[in-house]
Structure formats: structure tokens, C-alpha cells
C-alpha positions, -999 to +999 in steps of 0.1 A: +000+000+000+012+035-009+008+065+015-013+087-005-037+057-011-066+050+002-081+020+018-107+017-010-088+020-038-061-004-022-089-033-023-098-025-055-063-029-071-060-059-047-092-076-055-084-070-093-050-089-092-070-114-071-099-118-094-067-121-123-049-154-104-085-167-103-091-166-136-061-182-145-067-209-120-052-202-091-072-210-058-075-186-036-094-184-004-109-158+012-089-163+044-055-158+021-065-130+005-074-109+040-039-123+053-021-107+020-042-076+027-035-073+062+005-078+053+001-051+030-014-020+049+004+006+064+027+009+096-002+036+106-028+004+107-007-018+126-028-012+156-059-024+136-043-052+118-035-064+155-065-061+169-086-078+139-065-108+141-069-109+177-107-103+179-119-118+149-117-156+137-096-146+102-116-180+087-151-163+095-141-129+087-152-120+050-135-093+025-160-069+026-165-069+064-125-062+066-128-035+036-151-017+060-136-021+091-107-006+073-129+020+059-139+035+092-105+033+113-089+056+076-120+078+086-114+081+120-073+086+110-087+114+083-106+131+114-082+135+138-052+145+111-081+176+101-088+183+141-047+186+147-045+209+117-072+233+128-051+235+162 
């Protein structure tokens, strides 16, 4: 993941290559896909990453469920930067 990118358009590039390996056969699972995603955010979402794989069964958790639990904590990371710059 790049700094200047965003959580959804980080799934969408990653779902694309994903959807790609499928086509040509490759078998992916859900539960490897999340694990590639989590391996790829940010330092910044380390904290999240962490507490997902603690609080969540990884096998049960689905790719869209992660996508917005992602989603929200880059919200809440967006507010707080904007709150600091208004300071």
C-alpha cells in the first residue's frame, strides 16, 4: 500500500489482481486473500491489523466486512489529522 492511497482503492487494485490469479486458475481463499491484505497495509494500521486478528476468527471474517472495518479506522485517521490541523 502506498501513503497517499486510500483503503478503497487499495482493495480494489488488490481484488483485481485477485480476481486475475483466479481466472487463471489459481485457488485462492478468502482467508488468504485478508492475510495478504493485512500484510500489505500501512505501519499507521498496525494497531488495527493487530487487533482484527486478535478479535476476529480470520476463517469467519469475510473481505468486505474487513474492507469496512478498514474504511472506518482511515476515517477516524482522516478526522483527527483535520482536528490537529485546525489547532
Amino acid at each position: 500500500m502506498k501513503h497517499e492511497e486510500t483503503i478503497l482503492n487499495h482493495f480494489s487494485k488488490t481484488m483485481a489482481t485477485m480476481n486475475k490469479m483466479r481466472t487463471h486458475g489459481e485457488k485462492l481463499e478468502d482467508i488468504v486473500v485478508i492475510e495478504k491484505i493485512l500484510r500489505s497495509l500501512l505501519s499507521k494500521y498496525n494497531f488495527d491489523v493487530f487487533s482484527i486478528e486478535e478479535s476476529k476468527e480470520l476463517d469467519i471474517l469475510s473481505i468486505d466486512e474487513l474492507e469496512n472495518s478498514l474504511m472506518i479506522h482511515e476515517s477516524k485517521f482522516a478526522l483527527q489529522k483535520n482536528e490537529e490541523q485546525a489547532l
